[in-house]
C-alpha positions as CSV (number, residue, x, y, z in Angstrom):
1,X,3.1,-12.9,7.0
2,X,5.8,-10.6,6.2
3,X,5.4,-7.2,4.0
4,X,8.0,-8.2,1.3
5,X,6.9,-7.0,-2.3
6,X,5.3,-9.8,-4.2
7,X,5.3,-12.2,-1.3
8,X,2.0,-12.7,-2.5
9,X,0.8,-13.7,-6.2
10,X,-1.7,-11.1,-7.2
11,X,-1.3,-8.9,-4.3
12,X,-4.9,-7.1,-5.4
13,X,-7.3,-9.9,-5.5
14,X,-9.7,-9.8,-2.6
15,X,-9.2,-13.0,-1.2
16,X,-10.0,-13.2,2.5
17,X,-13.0,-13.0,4.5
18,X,-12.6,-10.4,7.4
19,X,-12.1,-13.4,10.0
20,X,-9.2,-14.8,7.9
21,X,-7.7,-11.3,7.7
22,X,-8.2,-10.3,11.6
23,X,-6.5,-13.8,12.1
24,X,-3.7,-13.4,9.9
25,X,-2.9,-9.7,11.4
26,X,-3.9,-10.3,14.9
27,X,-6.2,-7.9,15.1
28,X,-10.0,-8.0,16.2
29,X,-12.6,-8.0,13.5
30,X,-14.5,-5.1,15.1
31,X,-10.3,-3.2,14.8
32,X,-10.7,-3.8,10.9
33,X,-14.1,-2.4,10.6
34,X,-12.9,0.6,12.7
35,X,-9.7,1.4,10.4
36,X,-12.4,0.9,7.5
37,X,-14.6,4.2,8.8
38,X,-11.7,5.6,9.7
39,X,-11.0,5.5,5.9
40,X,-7.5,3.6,6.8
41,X,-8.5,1.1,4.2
42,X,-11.1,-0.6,1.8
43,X,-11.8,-3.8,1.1
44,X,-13.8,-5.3,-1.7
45,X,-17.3,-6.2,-1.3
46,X,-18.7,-9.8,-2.4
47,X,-21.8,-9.8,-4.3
48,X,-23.3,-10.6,-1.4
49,X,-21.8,-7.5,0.6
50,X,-18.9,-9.2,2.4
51,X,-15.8,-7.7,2.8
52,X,-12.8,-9.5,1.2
53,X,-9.2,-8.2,2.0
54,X,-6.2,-8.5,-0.5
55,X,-2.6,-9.8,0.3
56,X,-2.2,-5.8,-0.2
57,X,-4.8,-4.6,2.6
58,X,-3.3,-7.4,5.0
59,X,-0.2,-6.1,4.9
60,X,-1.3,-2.7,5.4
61,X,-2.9,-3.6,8.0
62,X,0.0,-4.7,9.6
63,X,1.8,-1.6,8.9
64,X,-1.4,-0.1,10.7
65,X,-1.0,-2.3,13.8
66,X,2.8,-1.2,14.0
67,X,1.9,2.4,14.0
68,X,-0.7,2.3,16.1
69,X,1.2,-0.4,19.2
70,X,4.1,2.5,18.6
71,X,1.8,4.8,20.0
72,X,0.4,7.1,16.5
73,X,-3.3,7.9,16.8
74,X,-5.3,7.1,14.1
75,X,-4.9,11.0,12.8
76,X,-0.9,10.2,12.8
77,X,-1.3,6.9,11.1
78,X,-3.5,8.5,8.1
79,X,-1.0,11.5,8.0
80,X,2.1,8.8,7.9
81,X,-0.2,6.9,5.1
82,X,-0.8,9.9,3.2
83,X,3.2,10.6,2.9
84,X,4.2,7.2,2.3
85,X,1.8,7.3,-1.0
86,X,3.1,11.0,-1.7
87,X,6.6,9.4,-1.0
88,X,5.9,6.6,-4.0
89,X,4.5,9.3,-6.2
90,X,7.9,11.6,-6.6
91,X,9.5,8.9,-6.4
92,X,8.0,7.2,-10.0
93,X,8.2,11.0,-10.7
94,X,12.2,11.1,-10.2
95,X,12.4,8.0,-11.7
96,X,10.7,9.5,-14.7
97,X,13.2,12.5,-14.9
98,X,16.3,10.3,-14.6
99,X,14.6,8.1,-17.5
100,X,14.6,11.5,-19.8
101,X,18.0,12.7,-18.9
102,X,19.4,9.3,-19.9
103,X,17.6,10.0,-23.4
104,X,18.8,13.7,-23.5
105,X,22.5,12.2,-22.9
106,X,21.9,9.1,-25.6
107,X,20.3,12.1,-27.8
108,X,23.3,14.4,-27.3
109,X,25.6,11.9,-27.6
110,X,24.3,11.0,-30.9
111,X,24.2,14.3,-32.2
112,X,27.4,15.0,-30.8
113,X,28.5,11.8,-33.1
114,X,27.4,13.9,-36.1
């Protein structure tokens, strides 16, 4: 599988069991229970107390694999985690700030009209 954005319908929904998910990342299931104490991830819960991984969590778990087979302990991998979500947020943030200069320039333009 790859990690393309929306190569997945509803990229949320909890949908595999933790032996589908070990299978489709090639990791051992005891490896996803460890990044789960580890707090590297957290997948849903069935009623019955099953965990159930999303197209989202496999793919982050893939991103996990890559860290750790290019040598980041699982300190460096939280830390690399951690930025990449800090990266996201300024990034909405910047997005955000260009979005309200564009309306200060339409709204100066339009006064300017005036």
């Amino acid at each position: 599988m790859t990690s393309k954005q929306g190569s997945w319908p509803q990229r949320d929904r909890a949908l595999f069991s933790i032996s589908v998910a070990a299978e489709l990342t090639g990791l051992h299931p005891q490896t996803l229970r460890g990044y789960e104490r580890e707090g590297l991830l957290e997948p849903a819960r069935s009623a019955g107390g099953t965990r159930r991984y999303s197209p989202r969590e496999i793919e982050r778990l893939q991103e996990i694999a890559g860290l750790v087979s290019a040598g980041i302990n699982l300190a460096g991998v939280r830390r690399v985690l951690a930025l990449q979500r800090q990266v996201r947020r300024l990034r909405a943030d910047l997005s955000e700030v260009e979005d309200l200069r564009g309306e200060v320039r339409r709204l100066q333009a339009e006064l300017d009209e005036r």
